[in-house]
Each structure stands twice: as structure tokens, then as C-alpha cells.
N, C-alpha and C positions, 0 to 999 in steps of 0.2 A: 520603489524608491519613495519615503516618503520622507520630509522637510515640516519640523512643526507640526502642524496638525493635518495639513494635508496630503494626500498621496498624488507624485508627481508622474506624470506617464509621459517618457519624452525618446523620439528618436529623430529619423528621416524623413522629409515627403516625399513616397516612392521610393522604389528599389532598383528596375528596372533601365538602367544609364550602362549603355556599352562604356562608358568612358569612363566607370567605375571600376573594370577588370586593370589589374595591376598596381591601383588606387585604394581600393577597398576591397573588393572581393582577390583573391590570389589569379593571378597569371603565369601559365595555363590553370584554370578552374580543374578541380580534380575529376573525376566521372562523377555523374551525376548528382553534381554541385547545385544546392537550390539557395539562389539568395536572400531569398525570405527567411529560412531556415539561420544560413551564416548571421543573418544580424539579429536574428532573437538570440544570437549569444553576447549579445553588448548592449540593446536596448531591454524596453517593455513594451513598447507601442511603434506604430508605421501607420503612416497616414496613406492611404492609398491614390495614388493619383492618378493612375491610368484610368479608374471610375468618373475622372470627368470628361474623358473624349469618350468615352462605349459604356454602357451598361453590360456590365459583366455578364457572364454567367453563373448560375447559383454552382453547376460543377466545377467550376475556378475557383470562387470562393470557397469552397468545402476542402479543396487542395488546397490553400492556403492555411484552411484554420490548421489542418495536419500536421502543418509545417512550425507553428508557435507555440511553446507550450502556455500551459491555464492562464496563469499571468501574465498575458499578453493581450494587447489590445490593437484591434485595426480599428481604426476610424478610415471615413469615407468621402471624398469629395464627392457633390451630387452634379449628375450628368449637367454638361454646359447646354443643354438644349432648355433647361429648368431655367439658367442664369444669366445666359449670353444672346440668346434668342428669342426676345423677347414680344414678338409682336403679336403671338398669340400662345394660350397657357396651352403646354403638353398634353397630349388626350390621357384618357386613365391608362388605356394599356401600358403607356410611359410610365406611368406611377408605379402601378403592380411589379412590371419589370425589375425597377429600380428594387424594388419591396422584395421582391421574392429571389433578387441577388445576395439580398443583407441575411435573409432567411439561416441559411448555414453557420453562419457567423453570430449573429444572435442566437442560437439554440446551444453554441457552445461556450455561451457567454465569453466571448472575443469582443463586444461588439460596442466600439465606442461612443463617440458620437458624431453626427452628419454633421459635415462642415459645407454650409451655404455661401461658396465665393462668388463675388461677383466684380466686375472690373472698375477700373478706376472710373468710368464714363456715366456710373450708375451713382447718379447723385437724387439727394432728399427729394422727397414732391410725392403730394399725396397718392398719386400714381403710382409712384415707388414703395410707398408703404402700403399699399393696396396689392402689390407682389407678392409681399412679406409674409401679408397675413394669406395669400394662397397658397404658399407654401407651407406656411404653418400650417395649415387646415390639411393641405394632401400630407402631409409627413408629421403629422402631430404624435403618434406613437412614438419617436426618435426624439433622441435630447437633441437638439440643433444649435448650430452656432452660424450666427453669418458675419460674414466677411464684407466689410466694406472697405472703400481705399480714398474716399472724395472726403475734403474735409468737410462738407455740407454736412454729413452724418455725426458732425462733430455737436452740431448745434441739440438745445433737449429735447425739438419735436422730433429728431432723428434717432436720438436715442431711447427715445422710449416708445417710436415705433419697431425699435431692433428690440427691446424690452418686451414689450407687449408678445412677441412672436419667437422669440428662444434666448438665444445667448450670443454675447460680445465677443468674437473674435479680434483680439487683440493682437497688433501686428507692425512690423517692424519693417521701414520700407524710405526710400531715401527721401530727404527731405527738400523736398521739390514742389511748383506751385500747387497750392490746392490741393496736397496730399498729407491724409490723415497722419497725425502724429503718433508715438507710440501712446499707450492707454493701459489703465489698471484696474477694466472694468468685468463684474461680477456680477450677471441678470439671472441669480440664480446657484445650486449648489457646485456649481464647476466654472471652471476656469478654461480657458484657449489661448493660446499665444502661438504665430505662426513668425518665422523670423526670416524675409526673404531676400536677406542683403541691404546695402547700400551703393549701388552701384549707380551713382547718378547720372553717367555718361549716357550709358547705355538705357535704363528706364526706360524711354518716351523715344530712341533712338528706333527708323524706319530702317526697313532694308537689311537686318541681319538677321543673324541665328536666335532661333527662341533663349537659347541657351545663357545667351550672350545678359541678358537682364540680370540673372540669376549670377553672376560670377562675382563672388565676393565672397571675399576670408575674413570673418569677423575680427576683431581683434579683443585680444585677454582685455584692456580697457572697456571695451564695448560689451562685451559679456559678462562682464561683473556687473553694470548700468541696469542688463538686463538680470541679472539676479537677484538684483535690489529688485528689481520691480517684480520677480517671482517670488520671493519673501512678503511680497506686501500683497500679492494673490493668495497666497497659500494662509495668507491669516482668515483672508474673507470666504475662500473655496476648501472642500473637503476633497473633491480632486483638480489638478494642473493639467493639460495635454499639451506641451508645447512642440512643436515640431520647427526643422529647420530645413525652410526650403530652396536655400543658395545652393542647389544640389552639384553645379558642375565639376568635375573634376573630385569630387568626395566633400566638396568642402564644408558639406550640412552635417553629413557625420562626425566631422572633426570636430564642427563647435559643438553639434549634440552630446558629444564626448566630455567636450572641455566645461559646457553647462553643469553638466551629472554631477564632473568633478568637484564642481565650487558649491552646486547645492548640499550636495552629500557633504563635502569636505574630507574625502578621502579617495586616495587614488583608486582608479576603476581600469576592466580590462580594454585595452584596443588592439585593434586586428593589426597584426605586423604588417601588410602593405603601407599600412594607413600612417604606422606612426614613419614610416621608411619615408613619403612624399610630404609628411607635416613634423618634420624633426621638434617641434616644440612640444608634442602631443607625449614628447619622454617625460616631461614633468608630472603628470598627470595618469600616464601607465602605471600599474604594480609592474613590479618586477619579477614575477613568473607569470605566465599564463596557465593557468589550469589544465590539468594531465588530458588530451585528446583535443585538446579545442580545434583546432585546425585538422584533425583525422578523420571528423564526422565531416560526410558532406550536405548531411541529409538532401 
């Protein structure tokens, strides 16, 4: 997909959501349905997200690259023991591990870039930025991007300690106290954009389902906002990764969908579940789908 001068790689974060079946993937799945496979028929990239609770294994990953063809791209959330648990740095055999998960995936050149998230609670201070550059140093072979969400990081000794150490993850998140606003930043030859709803009820909301953060349906108004501001990446970056992570109920793939469509400026394919539970998703369908699409299960 490429927009301008850039090339744009954009899909889901994650694939693996029971509540996806009859949404996006087809219900009943056919025999030996692999959905990694199903959506490299409508994107070019999957941001992986099961990589931040477990460090994979490199025989997963090698199953995976099987599953996408050449143009394709996984990018990798890095284990939360890197991000979230922070009182002391991971020993190296955590590093290698992480490394030699990527291994498969980099030799088949799949292999995007590390995505460094960290939670809203991880705000500026020289401490903070003394993280940054340890992880730079352990994963300095990887293009990397981090993810901040405090608007502390807004201020320029924040940014240019996220500077100093890889790339701006740019991201999209409800507009609630002290949280970072959207951004159109470029540290470097790539771009990130992570899109995780607006769902301000829930945000900061105790006591329910993880899932419940994430539920939100963009709207065509809000997705164009955001296309203006990936027109204004794509002049600065030679590639985009945007991923969308309001995952529940399919709803990352719908906008992933709907994004494609307004970047491209031409209709693109989606999976029949999907336009069945997001009837707006017909404007933006061709109107065939290409001979077997639905017969492969890989």
C-alpha cells in the first residue's frame, strides 16, 4: 500500500480474539482455518500482541511467517516484563529469548519493527529516560518505536529522550486527564501510529474486562482526522505502520479497512462476516471478491 511517497503497512493488533469468530473470521471456521493466514488476505502487516504477555517461541514464529506471504509484515510488542515491571532491568537470557523469538521472522524478512509500550503511569524523569536508553542498548539491532501515553512525554526533554533511543509511537487514545494527545511525530525513516479508541468511560474504569477499554467504533469523521495526519507522516516517513487496536468485537479491522480505503482512495476487499456486523463497511467493499478467497483456509 503505498500513499505518496511512503509505503503504508496497516492492519490489526492481534489476531487471536474468540469474539472475532462470526465477526471476522467465518463461523463455523472451516478445517484447519488459520487466522493469521485469513487476514493476510485483506491486510499487509499484524502487529503481534500476544508477544507482550510470553516471549514466544522461535517454532511459533516460523509458523507464522509460513502463514503471510513476502509482503507482509509482523511487527512485535516487547514482553511487559521489559515495560511494566520495572524495578529491576530483565536479566539477558530475557533479552536472547525475546531475540531469538524474532529470529524466524527476521531471516524471512517479515520483520517490522519493535513496538516499546508502556502504560499511562510511566511518565518523563530522568529515570524514565535512563529505561529508554537500556532498552535501546539491549534491542539496538531492531528499529524500535515507543509508546508513551502521559502527557509529560509531550514536553521536548521527553521527546528527545524518545528521540535519542528510536521512534515515536504515535497514538490515539481518549482525551482524558494528563493523556497524551494525538501527534505527527517522525524520529527517523518510519512512522507508527497505534489507534486504540476513544472510549472514555471505560479508560481508567476498575473492575471490569480488559476488553471493555478497547471497545470503540471509530467513526468515518474520525478516520479521515486520522488520514489527514497519515498524509502528513507519509510526506516525512518512507514507511507508515499503523495498526488498530479497539480490537473487540472486530472493530480494529473495520477501521483498518475503512483507513486502507481513504488512504488508497479506492475500494478494497473485506471479509463477508465483517461487512455482515458493520453494514457501513458496503461502501468501501469491491464488489466481488476474488475467485477462492474464502475456500483457502490455510
Amino acid at each position: 500500500m503505498t500513499t505518496g511517497q511512503a509505503k503504508f503497512w496497516i492492519g490489526p493488533s492481534g489476531w487471536s480474539y474468540e469474539d472475532w469468530y462470526g465477526i471476522v473470521y467465518p463461523e463455523p471456521a472451516p478445517r484447519g482455518f488459520k487466522p493469521l493466514g485469513y487476514l493476510a488476505q485483506f491486510f499487509n502487516a499484524v502487529e503481534v500482541n500476544s508477544s507482550f504477555y510470553r516471549i514466544p517461541s522461535p517454532r511459533t514464529t516460523a509458523a507464522w511467517v509460513s502463514l503471510v506471504p513476502s509482503d507482509f509484515r509482523l511487527t512485535f510488542k516487547l514482553t511487559q516484563i521489559f515495560t511494566h515491571q520495572r524495578a529491576d532491568f530483565p536479566p539477558p537470557e530475557e533479552v536472547r529469548a525475546f531475540k531469538e523469538a524474532l529470529k524466524p521472522v527476521a531471516e524471512a524478512n517479515r520483520l517490522g519493527p519493535l513496538l516499546i509500550q508502556f502504560p499511562w503511569s510511566f511518565r518523563y524523569s530522568p529515570q524514565a529516560a535512563e529505561w529508554l536508553a537500556r532498552l535501546a542498548d539491549a534491542f539496538g539491532e531492531y528499529e524500535r518505536f515507543f509508546e508513551v501515553r502521559h502527557s509529560s512525554w509531550a514536553r521536548p526533554e521527553g521527546l528527545q529522550a524518545i528521540a535519542t533511543c528510536g521512534g515515536f509511537c504515535n497514538i490515539d487514545q481518549p482525551k482524558l486527564r494528563s493523556c497524551l494527545r494525538p501527534t505527527t511525530h517522525v524520529f527517523g525513516e518510519s512512522a507508527y501510529v497505534r489507534l486504540h479508541g476513544r472510549n472514555a468511560q471505560h479508560w481508567f474504569a476498575e473492575n471490569q474486562p480488559a476488553f471493555e477499554r478497547y471497545n470503540y467504533l471509530y467513526s468515518t469523521e474520525e478516520l479521515r482526522e486520522w488520514a489527514d495526519r497519515l498524509d502528513l507522516l507519509a510526506a516525512k516517513a518512507r514507511q507508515v505502520y499503523v495498526f488498530a487496536n479497539n480490537h473487540y468485537k472486530g472493530q480494529g479491522p473495520a477501521n483498518a479497512l475503512e483507513l486502507r480505503a481513504l488512504l488508497e482512495r479506492r475500494q478494497v476487499d473485506v471479509p463477508r462476516e465483517l461487512m455482515g456486523a458493520y453494514p457501513r463497511l458496503a461502501e468501501i467493499a469491491r464488489p466481488t471478491a476474488p475467485a477462492g478467497l474464502f475456500d483457502d483456509p490455510r
